[in-house]
C-alpha positions, 0 to 999 in steps of 0.5 A: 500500500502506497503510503503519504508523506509522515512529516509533521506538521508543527503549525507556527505561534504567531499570525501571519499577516500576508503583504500588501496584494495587486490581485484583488484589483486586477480581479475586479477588473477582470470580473468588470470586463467579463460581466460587461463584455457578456452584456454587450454579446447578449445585446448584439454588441460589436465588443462584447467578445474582446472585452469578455475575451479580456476579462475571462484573461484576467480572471485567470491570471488572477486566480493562477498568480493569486492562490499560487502565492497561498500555496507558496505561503502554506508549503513555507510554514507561514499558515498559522490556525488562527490563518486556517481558522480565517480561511475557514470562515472565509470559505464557509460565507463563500458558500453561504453567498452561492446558496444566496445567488442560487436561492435568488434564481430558484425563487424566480422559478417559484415566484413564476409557477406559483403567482405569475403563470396562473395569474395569467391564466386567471387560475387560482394560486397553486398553493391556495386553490381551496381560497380561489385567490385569482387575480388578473381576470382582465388581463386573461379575458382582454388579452390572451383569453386562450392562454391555459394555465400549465407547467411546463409552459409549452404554450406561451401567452403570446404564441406568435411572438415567444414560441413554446417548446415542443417538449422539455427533457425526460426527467428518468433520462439524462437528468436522472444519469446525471444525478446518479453521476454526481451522486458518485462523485460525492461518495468518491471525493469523500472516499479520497478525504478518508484516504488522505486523513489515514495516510493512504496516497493511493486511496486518496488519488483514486478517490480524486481521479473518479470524482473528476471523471464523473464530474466531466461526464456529467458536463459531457451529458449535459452538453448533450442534453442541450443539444437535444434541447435546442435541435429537437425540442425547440426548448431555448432561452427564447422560447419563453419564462420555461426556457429562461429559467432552465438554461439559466438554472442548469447553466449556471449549475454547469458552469459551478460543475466546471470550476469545481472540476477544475479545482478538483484537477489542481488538487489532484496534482497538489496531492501527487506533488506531496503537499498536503498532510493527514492534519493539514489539507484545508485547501482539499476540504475547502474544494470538497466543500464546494462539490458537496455544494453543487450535489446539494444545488443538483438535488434542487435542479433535479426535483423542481426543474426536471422533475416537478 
């Protein structure tokens, strides 16, 4: 059995203090660049593609030069607890603000189901229907009187100028895969954790190399399912409120699949290199913490955007 590297380690007294950084500024403006770049592409604009260009540039640069410099620090020594204790916290209220982004989108997707759909539609709300709380009777009866209350919405209210889907993906077909998929690689990353925690090299690596396969098949489907979606079904982001908050939902999971993939990737080459201990990982916790985060925003996705 392959063994981890038993040297100990003796985290330092004191707190340190990292020097003084130009990556937070060139961050945000790599983030300023590719939000307003993405703006102009979806708006048609003749500069959108160089300014995203540029910025998806300097967020890399800055991610590559930036926690470069906290590996450095940490393989040096310099990490104290009270500094695991920050990063820590800090990685923890990151993910608090995911949840917050995602709960933001999820709530758009109730708030159209529950209110806008049958109010449209001159139905009942979905969750009173025994109250007969109905609004919008004028709006149904004088503008869209053959609009039917429905999801998923294949028939939009203005037909002619949102066409509907055709139909929407199985939900028991390649949603379903995937969660077995990523279901897995929960299980995988949290088998390689073990590993790393009782010394075992070979574990550790296995464990890490399933949960990036599983990861990258899982946006291999994905990307098949909107092939499917877009050539077959006509479902597309123009294709009404159903199309919108699907691509917007499942697109963002995937790209959330995508970083932590990648993350993923960088700590399988750190823990080939060596540089984690069985009492000092924080960096593969943290990114393991994040894959448990996006298994948990599938579970969502799959229950009420594919399922329900």
């Amino acid at each position: 059995m392959m063994k981890y590297q038993t040297k100990k380690y003796e985290p330092v007294k004191y707190y340190f203090i990292a020097d003084p950084s130009f990556w937070p500024l060139v961050g945000s403006l790599g983030l300023f660049c590719t939000v307003f770049g993405l703006v102009q592409v979806l708006h048609h604009g003749d500069v959108g593609p160089y300014f995203m260009a540029l910025g998806l540039a300097l967020l890399f640069t800055t991610m590559f030069g930036w926690f470069g410099l906290v590996v450095k620090e940490s393989l040096s020594g310099l990490h104290s607890a009270q500094m695991d204790r920050t990063y820590r916290w800090g990685m923890m209220w990151f993910i608090v603000s995911e949840f917050a982004l995602f709960g933001v989108f999820f709530l758009a997707l109730f708030y159209t189901r529950l209110f806008t759909v049958p109010e449209l539609g001159a139905e009942p709300f979905a969750f009173a229907k025994d109250l007969m709380m109905t609004k919008g009777a004028a709006t149904h009866h004088y503008l869209w009187p053959q609009f039917q209350t429905a999801w998923p919405l294949l028939q939009n209210p203005n037909p002619q100028l949102y066409h509907g889907p055709k139909a929407v993906i199985y939900t028991w077909g390649i949603p379903a895969l995937n969660t077995i998929l990523l279901l897995s690689s929960a299980a995988t990353v949290t088998w390689a954790h073990w590993g790393l925690k009782k010394n075992n090299r070979r574990q550790l690596i296995i464990g890490l190399a399933l949960t990036i396969l599983l990861g990258f098949t899982f946006e291999a489907i994905q990307m098949s399912e909107y092939y499917e979606a877009y050539t077959e079904l006509g479902l597309t982001l123009g294709s009404g409120i159903y199309g919108s908050t699907f691509f917007t939902l499942t697109g963002l999971h995937a790209a959330h699949v995508s970083i932590g993939a990648i993350m993923l990737l960088i700590i399988l080459i750190r823990c080939i290199k060596g540089h984690f201990l069985p009492e000092h990982h924080f960096a593969f916790e943290a990114v393991s913490w994040y894959w448990h985060f996006v298994d948990v925003v599938w579970l969502f996705l799959f229950v009420f955007v594919y399922w329900l």
